[in-house]
N, CA, C and O atoms as a GROMACS GRO file, in nm:
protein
  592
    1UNK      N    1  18.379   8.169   3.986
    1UNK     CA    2  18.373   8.046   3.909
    1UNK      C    3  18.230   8.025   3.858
    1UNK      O    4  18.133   8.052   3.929
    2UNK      N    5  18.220   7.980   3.745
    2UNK     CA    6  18.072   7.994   3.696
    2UNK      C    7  18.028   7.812   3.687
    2UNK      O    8  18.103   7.724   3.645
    3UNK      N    9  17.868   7.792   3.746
    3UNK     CA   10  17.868   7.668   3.764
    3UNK      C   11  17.840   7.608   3.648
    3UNK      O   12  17.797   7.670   3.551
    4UNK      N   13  17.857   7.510   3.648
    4UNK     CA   14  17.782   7.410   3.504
    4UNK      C   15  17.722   7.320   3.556
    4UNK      O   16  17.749   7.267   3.664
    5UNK      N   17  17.581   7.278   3.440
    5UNK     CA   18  17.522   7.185   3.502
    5UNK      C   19  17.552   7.085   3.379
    5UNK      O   20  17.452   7.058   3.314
    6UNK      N   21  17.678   7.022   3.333
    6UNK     CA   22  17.647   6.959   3.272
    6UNK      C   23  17.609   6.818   3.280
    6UNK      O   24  17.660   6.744   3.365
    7UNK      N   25  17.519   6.776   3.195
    7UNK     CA   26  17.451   6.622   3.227
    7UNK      C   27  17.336   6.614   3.336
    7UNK      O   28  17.295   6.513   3.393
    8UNK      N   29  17.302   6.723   3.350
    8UNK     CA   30  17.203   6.747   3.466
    8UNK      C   31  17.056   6.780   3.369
    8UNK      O   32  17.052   6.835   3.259
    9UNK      N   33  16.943   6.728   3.451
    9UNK     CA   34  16.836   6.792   3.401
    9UNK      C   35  16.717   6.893   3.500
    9UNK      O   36  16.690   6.862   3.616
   10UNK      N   37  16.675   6.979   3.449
   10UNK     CA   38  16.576   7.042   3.510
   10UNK      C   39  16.429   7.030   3.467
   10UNK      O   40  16.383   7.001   3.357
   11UNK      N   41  16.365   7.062   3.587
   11UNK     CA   42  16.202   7.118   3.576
   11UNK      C   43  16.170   7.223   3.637
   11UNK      O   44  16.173   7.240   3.759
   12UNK      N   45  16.136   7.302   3.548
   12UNK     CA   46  16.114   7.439   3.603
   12UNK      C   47  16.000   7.425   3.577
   12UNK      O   48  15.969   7.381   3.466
   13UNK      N   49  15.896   7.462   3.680
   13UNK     CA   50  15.718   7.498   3.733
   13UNK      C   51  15.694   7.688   3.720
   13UNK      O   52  15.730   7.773   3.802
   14UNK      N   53  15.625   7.707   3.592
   14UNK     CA   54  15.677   7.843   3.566
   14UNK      C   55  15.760   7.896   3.451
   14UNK      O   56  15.776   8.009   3.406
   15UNK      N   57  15.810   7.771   3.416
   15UNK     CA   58  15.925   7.811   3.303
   15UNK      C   59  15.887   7.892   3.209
   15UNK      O   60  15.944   7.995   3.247
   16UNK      N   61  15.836   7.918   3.119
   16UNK     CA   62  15.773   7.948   3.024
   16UNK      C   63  15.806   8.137   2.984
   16UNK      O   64  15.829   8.192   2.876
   17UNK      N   65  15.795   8.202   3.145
   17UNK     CA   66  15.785   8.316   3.128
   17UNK      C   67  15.883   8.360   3.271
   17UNK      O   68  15.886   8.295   3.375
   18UNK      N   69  15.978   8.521   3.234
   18UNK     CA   70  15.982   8.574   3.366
   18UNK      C   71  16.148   8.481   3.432
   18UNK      O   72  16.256   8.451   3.381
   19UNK      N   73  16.096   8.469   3.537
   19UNK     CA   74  16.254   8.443   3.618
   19UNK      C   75  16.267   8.304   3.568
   19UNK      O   76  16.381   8.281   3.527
   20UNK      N   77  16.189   8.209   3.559
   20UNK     CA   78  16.143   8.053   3.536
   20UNK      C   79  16.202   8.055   3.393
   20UNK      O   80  16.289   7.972   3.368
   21UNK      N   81  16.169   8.129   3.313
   21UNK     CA   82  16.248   8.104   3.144
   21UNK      C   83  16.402   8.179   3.196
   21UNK      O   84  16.497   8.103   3.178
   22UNK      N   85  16.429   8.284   3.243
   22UNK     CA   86  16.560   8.298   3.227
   22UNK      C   87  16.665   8.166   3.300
   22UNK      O   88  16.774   8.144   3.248
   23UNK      N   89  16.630   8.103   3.395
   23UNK     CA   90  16.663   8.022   3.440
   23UNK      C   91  16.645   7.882   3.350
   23UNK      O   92  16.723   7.790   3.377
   24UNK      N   93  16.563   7.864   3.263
   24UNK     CA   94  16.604   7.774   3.201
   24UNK      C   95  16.694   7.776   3.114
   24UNK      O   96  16.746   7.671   3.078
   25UNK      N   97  16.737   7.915   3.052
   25UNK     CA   98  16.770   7.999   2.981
   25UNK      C   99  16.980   7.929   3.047
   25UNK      O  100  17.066   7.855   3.001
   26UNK      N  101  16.967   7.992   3.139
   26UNK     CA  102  17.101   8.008   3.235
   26UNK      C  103  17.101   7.864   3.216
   26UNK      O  104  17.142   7.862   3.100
   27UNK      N  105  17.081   7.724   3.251
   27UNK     CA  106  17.123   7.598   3.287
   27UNK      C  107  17.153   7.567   3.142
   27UNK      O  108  17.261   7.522   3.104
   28UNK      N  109  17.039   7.595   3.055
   28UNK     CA  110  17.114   7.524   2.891
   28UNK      C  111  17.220   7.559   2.864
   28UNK      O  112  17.301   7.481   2.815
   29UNK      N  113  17.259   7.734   2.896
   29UNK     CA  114  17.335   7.789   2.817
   29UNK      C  115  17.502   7.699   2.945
   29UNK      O  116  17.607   7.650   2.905
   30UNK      N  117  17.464   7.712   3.059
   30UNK     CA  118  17.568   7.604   3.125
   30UNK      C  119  17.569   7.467   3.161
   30UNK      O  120  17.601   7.416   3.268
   31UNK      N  121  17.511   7.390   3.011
   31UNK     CA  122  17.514   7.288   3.025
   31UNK      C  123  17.447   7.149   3.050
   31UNK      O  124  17.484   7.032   3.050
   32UNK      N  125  17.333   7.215   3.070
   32UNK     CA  126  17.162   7.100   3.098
   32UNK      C  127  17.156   6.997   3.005
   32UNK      O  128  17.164   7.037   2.889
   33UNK      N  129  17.147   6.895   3.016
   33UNK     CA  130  17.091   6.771   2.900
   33UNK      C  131  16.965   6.808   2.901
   33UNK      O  132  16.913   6.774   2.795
   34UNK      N  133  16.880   6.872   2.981
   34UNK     CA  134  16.771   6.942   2.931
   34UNK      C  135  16.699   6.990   2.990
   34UNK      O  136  16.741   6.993   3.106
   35UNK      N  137  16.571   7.052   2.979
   35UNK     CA  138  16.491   7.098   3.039
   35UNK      C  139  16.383   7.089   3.054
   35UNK      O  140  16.321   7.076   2.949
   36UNK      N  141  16.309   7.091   3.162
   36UNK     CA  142  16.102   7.076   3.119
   36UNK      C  143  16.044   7.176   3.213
   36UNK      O  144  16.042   7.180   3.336
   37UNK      N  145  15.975   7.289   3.080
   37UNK     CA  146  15.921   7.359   3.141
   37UNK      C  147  15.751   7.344   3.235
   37UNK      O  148  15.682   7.243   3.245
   38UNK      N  149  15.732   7.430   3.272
   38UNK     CA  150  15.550   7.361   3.326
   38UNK      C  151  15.486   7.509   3.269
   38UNK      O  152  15.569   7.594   3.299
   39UNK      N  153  15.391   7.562   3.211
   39UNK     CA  154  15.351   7.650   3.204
   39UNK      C  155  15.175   7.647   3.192
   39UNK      O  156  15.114   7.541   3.179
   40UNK      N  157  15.120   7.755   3.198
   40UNK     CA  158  14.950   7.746   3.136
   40UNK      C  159  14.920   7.825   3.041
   40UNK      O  160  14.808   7.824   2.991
   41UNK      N  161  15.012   7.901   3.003
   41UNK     CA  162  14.976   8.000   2.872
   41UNK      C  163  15.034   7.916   2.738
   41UNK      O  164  15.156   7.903   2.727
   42UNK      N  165  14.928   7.847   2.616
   42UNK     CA  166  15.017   7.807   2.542
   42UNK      C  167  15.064   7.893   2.424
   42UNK      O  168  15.076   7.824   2.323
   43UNK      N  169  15.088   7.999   2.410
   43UNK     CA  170  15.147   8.070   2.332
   43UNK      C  171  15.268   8.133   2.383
   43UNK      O  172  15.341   8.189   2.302
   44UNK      N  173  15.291   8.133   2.476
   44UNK     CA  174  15.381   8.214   2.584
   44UNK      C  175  15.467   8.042   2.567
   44UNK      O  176  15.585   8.040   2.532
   45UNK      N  177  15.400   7.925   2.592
   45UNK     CA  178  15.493   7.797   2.607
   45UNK      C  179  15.541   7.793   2.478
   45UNK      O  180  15.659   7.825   2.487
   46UNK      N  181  15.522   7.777   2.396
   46UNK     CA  182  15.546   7.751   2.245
   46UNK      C  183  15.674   7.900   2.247
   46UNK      O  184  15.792   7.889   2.284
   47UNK      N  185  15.611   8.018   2.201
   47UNK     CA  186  15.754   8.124   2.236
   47UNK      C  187  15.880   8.124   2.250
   47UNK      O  188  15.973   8.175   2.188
   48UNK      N  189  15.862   8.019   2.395
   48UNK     CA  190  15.973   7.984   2.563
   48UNK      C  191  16.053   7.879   2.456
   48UNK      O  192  16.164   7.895   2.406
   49UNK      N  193  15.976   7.789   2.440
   49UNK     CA  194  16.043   7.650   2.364
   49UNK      C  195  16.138   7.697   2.269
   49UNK      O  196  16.258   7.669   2.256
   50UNK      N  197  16.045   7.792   2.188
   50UNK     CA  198  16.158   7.802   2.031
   50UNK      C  199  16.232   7.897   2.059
   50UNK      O  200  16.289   7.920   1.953
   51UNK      N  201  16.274   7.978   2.146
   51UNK     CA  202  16.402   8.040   2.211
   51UNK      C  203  16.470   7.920   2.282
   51UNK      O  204  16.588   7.893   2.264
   52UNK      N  205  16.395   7.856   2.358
   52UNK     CA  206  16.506   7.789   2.494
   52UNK      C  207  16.603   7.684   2.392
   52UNK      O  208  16.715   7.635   2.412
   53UNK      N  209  16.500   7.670   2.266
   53UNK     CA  210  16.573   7.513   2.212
   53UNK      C  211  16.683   7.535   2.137
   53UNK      O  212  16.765   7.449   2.101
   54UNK      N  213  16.685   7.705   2.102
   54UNK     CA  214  16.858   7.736   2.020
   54UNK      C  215  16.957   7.675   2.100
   54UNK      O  216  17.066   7.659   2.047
   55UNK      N  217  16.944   7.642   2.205
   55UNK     CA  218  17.067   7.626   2.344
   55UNK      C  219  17.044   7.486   2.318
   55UNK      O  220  17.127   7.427   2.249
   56UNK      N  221  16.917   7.406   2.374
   56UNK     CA  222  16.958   7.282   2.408
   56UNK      C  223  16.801   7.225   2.411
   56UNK      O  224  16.701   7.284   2.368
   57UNK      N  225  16.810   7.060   2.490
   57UNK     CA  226  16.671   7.027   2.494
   57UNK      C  227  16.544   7.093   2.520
   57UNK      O  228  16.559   7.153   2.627
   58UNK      N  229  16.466   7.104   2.490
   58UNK     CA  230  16.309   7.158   2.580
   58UNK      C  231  16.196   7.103   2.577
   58UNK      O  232  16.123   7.107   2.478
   59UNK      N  233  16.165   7.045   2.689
   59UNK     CA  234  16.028   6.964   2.710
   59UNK      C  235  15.870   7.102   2.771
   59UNK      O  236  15.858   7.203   2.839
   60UNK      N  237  15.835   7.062   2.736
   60UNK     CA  238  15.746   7.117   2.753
   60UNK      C  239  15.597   7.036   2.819
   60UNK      O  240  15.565   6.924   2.781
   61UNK      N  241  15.524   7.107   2.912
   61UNK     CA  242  15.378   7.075   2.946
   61UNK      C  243  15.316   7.201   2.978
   61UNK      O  244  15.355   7.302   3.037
   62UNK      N  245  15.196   7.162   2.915
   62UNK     CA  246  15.097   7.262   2.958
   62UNK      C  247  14.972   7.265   3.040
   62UNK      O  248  14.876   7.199   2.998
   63UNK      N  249  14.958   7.340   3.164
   63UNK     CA  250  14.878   7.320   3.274
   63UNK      C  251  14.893   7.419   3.333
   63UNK      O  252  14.991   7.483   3.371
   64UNK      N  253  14.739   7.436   3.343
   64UNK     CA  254  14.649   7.534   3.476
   64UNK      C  255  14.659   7.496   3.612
   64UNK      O  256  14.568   7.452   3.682
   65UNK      N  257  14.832   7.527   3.660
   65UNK     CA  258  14.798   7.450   3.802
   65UNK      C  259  14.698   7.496   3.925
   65UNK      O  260  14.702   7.461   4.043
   66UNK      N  261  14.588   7.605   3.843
   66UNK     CA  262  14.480   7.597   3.958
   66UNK      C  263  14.367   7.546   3.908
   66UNK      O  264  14.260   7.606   3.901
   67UNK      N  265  14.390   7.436   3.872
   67UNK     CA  266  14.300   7.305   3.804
   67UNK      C  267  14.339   7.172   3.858
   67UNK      O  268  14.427   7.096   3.816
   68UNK      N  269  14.270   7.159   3.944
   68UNK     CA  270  14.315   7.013   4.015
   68UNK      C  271  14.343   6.896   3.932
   68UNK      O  272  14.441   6.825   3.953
   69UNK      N  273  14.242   6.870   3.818
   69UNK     CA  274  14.273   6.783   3.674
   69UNK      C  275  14.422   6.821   3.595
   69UNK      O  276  14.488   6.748   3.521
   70UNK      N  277  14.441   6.924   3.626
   70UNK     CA  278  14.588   7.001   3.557
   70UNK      C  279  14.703   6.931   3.628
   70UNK      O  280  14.796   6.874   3.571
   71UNK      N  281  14.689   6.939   3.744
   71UNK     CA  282  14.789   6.910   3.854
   71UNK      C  283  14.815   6.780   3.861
   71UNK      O  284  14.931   6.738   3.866
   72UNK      N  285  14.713   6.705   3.863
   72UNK     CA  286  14.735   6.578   3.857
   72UNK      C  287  14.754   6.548   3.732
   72UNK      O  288  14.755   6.428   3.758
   73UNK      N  289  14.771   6.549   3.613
   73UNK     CA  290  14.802   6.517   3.484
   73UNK      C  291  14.962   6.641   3.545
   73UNK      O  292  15.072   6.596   3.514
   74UNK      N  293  14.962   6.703   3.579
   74UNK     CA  294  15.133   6.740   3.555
   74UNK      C  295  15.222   6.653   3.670
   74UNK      O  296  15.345   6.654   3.671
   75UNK      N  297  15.139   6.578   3.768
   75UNK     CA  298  15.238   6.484   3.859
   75UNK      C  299  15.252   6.351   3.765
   75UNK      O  300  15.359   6.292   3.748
   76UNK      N  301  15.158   6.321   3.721
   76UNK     CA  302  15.150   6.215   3.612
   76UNK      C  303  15.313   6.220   3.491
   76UNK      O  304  15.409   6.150   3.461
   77UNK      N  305  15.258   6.347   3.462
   77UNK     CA  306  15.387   6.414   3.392
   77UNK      C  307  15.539   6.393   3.439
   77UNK      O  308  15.610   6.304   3.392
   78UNK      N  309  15.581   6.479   3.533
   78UNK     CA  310  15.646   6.459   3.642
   78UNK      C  311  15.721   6.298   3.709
   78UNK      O  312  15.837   6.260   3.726
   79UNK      N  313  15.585   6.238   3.734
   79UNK     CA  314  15.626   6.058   3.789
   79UNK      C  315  15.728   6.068   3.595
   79UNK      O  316  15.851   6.056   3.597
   80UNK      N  317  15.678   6.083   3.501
   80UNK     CA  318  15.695   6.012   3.362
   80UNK      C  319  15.861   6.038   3.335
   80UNK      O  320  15.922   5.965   3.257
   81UNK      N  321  15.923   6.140   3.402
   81UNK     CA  322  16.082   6.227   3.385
   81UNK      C  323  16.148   6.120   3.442
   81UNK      O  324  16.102   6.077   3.548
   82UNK      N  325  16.272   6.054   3.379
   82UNK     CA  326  16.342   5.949   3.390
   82UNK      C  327  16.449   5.999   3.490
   82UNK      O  328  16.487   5.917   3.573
   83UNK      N  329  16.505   6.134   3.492
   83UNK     CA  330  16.550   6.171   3.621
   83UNK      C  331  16.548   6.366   3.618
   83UNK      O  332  16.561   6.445   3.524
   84UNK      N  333  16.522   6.390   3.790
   84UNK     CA  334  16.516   6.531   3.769
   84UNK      C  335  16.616   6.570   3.881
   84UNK      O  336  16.610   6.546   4.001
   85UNK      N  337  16.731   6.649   3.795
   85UNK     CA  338  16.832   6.650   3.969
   85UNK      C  339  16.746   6.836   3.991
   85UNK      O  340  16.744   6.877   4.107
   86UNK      N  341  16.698   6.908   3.906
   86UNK     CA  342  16.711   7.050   3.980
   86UNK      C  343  16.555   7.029   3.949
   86UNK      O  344  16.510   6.967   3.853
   87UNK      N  345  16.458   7.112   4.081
   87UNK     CA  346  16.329   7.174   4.103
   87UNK      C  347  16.364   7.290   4.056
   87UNK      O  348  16.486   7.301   4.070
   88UNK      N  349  16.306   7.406   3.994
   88UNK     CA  350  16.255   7.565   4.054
   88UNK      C  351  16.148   7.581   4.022
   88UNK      O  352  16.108   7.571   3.906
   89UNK      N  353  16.054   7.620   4.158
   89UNK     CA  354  15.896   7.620   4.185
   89UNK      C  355  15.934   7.763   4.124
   89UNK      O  356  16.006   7.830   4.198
   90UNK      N  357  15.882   7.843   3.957
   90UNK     CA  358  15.856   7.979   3.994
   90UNK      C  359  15.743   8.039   3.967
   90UNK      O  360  15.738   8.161   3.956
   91UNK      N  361  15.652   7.971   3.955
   91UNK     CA  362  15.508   7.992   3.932
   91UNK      C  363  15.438   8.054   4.042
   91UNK      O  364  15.428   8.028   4.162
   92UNK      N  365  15.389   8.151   3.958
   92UNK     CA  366  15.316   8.298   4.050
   92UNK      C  367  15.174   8.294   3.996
   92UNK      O  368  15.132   8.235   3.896
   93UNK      N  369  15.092   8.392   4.105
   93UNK     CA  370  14.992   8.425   4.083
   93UNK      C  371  15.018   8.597   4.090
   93UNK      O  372  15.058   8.632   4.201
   94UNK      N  373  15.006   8.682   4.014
   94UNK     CA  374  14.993   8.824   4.024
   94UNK      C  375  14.907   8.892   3.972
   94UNK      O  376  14.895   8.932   3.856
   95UNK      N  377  14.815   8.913   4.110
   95UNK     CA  378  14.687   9.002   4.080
   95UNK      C  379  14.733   9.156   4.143
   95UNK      O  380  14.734   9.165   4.265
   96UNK      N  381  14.766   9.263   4.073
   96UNK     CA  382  14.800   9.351   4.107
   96UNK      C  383  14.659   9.444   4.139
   96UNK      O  384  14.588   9.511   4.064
   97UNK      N  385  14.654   9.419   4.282
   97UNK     CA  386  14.523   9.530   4.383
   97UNK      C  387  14.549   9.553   4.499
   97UNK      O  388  14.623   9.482   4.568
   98UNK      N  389  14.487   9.663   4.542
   98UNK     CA  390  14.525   9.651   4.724
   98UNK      C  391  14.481   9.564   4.784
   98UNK      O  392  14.380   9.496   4.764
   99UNK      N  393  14.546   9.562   4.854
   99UNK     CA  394  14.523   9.438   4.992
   99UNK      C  395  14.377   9.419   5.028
   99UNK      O  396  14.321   9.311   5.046
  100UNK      N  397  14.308   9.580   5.039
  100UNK     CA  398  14.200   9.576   5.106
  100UNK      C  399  14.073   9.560   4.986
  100UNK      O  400  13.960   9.597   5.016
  101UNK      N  401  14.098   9.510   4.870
  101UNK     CA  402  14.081   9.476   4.752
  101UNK      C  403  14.039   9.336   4.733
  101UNK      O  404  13.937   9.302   4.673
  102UNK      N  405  14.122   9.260   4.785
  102UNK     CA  406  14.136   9.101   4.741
  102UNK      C  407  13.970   9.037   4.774
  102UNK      O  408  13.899   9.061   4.872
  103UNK      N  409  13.943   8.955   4.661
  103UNK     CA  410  13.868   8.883   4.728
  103UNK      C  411  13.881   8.736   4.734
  103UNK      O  412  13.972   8.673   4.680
  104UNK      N  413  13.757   8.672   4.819
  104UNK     CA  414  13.811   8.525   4.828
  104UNK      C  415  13.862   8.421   4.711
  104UNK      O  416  13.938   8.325   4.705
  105UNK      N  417  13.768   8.502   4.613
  105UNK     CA  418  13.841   8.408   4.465
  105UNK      C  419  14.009   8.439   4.431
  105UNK      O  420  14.103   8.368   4.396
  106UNK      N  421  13.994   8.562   4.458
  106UNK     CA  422  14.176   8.580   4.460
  106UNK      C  423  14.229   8.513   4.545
  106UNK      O  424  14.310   8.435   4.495
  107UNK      N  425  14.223   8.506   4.636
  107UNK     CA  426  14.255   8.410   4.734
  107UNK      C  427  14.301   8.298   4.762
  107UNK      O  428  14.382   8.260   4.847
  108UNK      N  429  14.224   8.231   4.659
  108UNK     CA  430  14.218   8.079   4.659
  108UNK      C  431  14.299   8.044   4.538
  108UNK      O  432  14.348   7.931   4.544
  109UNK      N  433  14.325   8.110   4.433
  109UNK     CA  434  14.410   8.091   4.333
  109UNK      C  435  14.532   8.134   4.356
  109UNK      O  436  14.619   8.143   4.269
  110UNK      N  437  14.548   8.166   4.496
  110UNK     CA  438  14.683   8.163   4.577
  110UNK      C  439  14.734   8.045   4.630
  110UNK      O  440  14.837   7.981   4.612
  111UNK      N  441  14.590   8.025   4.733
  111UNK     CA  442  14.574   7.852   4.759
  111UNK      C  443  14.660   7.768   4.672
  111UNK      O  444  14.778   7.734   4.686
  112UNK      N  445  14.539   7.736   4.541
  112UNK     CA  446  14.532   7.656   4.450
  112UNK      C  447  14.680   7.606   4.403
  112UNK      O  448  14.732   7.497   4.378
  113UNK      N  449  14.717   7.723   4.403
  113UNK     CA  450  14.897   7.737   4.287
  113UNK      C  451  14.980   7.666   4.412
  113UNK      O  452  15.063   7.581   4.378
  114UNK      N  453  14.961   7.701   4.591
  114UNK     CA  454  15.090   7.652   4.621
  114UNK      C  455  14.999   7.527   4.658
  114UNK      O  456  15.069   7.477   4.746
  115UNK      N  457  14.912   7.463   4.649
  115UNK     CA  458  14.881   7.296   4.634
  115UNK      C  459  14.908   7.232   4.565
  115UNK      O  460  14.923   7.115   4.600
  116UNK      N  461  14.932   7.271   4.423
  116UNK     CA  462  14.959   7.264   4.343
  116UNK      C  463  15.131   7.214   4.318
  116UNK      O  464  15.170   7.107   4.271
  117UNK      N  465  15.222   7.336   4.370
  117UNK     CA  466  15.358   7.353   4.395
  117UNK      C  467  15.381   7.215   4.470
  117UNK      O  468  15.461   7.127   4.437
  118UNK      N  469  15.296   7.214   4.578
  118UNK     CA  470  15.305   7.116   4.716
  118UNK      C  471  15.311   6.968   4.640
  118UNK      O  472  15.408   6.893   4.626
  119UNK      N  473  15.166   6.950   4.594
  119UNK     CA  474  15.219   6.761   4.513
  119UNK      C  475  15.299   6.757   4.393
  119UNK      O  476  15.345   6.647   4.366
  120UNK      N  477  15.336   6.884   4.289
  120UNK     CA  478  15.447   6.863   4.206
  120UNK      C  479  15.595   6.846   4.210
  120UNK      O  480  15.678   6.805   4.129
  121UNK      N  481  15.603   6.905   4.372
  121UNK     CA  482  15.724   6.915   4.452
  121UNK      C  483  15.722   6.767   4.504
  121UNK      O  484  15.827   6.703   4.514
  122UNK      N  485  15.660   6.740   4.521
  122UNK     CA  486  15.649   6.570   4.629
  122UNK      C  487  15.642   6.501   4.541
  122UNK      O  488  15.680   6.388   4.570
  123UNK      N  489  15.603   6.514   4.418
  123UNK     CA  490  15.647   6.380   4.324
  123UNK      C  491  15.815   6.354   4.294
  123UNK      O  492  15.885   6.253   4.296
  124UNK      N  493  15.847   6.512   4.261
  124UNK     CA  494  15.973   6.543   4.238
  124UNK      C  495  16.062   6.472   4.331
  124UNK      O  496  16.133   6.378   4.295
  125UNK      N  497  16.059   6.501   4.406
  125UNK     CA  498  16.146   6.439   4.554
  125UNK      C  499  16.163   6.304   4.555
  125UNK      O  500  16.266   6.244   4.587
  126UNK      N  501  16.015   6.238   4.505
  126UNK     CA  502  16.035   6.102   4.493
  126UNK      C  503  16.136   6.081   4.410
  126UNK      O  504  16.250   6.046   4.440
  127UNK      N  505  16.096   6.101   4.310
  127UNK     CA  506  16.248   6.094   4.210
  127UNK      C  507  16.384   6.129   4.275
  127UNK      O  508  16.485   6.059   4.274
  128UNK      N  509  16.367   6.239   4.326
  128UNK     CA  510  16.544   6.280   4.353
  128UNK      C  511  16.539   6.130   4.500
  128UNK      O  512  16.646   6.076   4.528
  129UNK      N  513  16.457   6.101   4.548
  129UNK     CA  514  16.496   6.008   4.648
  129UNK      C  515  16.534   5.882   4.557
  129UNK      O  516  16.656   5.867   4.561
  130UNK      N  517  16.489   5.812   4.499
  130UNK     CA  518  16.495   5.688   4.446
  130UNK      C  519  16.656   5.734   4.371
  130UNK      O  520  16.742   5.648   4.383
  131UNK      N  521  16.696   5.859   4.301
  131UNK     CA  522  16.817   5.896   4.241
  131UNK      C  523  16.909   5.908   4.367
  131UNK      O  524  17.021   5.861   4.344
  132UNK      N  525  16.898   5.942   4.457
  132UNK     CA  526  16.930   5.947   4.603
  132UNK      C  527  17.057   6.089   4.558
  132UNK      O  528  17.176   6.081   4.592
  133UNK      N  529  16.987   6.238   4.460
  133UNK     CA  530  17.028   6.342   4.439
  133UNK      C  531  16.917   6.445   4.424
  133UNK      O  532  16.804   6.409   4.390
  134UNK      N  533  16.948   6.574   4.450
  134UNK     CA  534  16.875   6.658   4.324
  134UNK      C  535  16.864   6.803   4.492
  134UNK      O  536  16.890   6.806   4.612
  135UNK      N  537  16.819   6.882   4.398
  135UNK     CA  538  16.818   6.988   4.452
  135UNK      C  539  16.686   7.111   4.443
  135UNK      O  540  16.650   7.132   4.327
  136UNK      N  541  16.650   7.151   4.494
  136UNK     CA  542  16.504   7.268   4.475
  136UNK      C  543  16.540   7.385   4.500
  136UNK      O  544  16.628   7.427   4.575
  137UNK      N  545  16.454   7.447   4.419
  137UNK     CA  546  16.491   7.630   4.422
  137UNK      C  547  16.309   7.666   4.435
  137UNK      O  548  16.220   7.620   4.363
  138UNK      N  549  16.296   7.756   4.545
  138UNK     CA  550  16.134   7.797   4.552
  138UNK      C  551  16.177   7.950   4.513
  138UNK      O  552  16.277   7.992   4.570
  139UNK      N  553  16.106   8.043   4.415
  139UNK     CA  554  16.114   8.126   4.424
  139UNK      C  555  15.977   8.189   4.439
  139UNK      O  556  15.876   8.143   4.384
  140UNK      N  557  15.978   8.313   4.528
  140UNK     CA  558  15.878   8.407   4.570
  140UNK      C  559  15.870   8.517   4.552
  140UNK      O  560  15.798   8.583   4.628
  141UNK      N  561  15.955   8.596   4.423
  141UNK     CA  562  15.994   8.731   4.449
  141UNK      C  563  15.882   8.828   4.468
  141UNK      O  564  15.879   8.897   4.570
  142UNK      N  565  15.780   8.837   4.367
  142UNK     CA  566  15.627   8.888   4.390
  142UNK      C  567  15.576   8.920   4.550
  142UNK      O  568  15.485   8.990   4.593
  143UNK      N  569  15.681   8.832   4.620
  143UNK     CA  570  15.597   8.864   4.768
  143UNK      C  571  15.656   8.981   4.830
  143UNK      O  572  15.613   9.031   4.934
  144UNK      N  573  15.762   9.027   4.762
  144UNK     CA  574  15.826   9.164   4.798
  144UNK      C  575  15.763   9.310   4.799
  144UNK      O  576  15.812   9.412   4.848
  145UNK      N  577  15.619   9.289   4.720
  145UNK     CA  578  15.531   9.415   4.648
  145UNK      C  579  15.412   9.363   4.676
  145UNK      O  580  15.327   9.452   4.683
  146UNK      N  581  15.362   9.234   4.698
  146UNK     CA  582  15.224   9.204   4.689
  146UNK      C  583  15.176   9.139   4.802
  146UNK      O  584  15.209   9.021   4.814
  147UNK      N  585  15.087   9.204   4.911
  147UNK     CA  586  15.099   9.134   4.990
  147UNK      C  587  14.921   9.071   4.964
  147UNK      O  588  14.851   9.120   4.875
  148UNK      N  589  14.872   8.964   5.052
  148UNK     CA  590  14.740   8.889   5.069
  148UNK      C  591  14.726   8.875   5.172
  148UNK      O  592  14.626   8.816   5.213
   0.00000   0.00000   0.00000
């Protein structure tokens, strides 16, 4: 049975590119009143949009969530969504090096992204609490090949 989301809206953190656009990709094409992507590349966001929007709505923001000013202007964002029933966190960091490679600046823009994830997710929630619905998807696949 194939699901539909119709009348439902999403925020995908990540959207823009990768598993995060096909997934926005998948909910329009079953049904989303719409979507909001989060991305930091704006040419890659712009791209995402004018594909995702043949299907259906697309909101868009753009942010460096390893920019604390970013983050908080995307919870700002976020508080602003009149309702969000679906999360998917799929925003990655992929620095492809060995392990014994990494340094602390890599490191921290590992940090950065899931602090980041952490208060965009907790605004979110607020919402799905006050809606007293909604649902989250974390994806990690990158951690299958990359370890830190």
């Amino acid at each position: 049975m194939t699901q539909t989301f119709v009348g439902k809206t999403a925020l995908i953190v990540g959207g823009s590119s990768g598993i995060g656009k096909e997934t926005a990709r998948q909910l329009l094409m079953n049904g989303a009143e719409w979507v909001a992507i989060i991305g930091h590349k704006a040419d890659k966001m712009e791209e995402a949009k004018k594909q995702l929007a043949l299907l259906g709505e697309v909101r868009t923001h753009l942010a460096d969530l390893r920019r604390w000013d970013d983050v908080m202007a995307t919870v700002d964002y976020v508080a602003g969504l009149e309702k969000t029933d679906l999360l998917v966190n799929a925003a990655g960091v992929f620095l492809p090096k060995m392990f014994v490679e990494h340094t602390p600046a890599d490191y921290d823009q590992y940090l950065d992204l899931n602090k980041a994830t952490f208060f965009v997710t907790q605004q979110v929630v607020k919402n799905m609490i006050a809606h007293q619905s909604g649902n989250i998807v974390n994806i990690g696949s990158m951690w299958a090949s990359q370890s830190i």
